[in-house]
N, C-alpha and C positions, 0 to 999 in steps of 0.2 A: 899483582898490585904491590906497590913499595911505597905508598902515600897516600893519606887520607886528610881532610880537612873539615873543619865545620863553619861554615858559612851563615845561615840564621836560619833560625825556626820560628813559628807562629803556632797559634790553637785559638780554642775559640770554644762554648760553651753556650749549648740553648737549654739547659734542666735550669729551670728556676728557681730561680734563688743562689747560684753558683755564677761566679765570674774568674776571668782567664789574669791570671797573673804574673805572666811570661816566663822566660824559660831561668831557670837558677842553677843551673852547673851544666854542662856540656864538654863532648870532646870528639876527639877522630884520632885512627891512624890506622895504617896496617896492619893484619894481623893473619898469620898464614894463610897467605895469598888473596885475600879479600881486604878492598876497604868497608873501614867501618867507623860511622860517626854516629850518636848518637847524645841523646838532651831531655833532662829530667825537667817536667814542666808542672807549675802549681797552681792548681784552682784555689777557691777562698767561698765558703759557702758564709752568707752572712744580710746583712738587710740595713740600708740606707749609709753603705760605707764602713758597719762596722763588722770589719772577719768574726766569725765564731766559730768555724773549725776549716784548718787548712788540709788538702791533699795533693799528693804528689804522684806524679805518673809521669813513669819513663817509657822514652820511644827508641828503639837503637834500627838502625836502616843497614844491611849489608850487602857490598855491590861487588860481585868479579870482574876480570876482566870479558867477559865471554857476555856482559850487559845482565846478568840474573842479579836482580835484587830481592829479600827477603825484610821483611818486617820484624823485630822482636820487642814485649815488654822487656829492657834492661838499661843497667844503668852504668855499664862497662861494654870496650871492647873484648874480653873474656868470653 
């Protein structure tokens, strides 16, 4: 692999009382010999529109050339 890119992400949240408020930094690119993109995403736990405590959760996705992809919490290609 010699290129990575990141194209869009989405989430989504059914615990009540928590809403999805889209992705707030992001990135890709190669990284010996795997791509890797991955995107830090914010819920907002809170009632009638108004946040009262934010969270953050990072998803990073790693893909070879050979089709294996792995899943990790992080918030870097590192």
């Amino acid at each position: 692999m010699t290129k990575a890119s990141f194209t869009r992400a989405d989430g989504e949240t059914k615990t009540p009382g928590w809403r999805y408020d889209g992705v707030k930094t992001k990135g890709g690119e190669a990284h010996k010999g795997q791509a890797r993109v991955w995107a830090k995403h914010r819920f907002i736990l809170g009632a009638g529109g108004i946040g009262i405590k934010t969270d953050d959760r990072c998803l990073r996705f790693n893909g070879t050339a050979n089709g294996k992809i792995k899943g990790e919490y992080k918030c870097d290609v590192w």
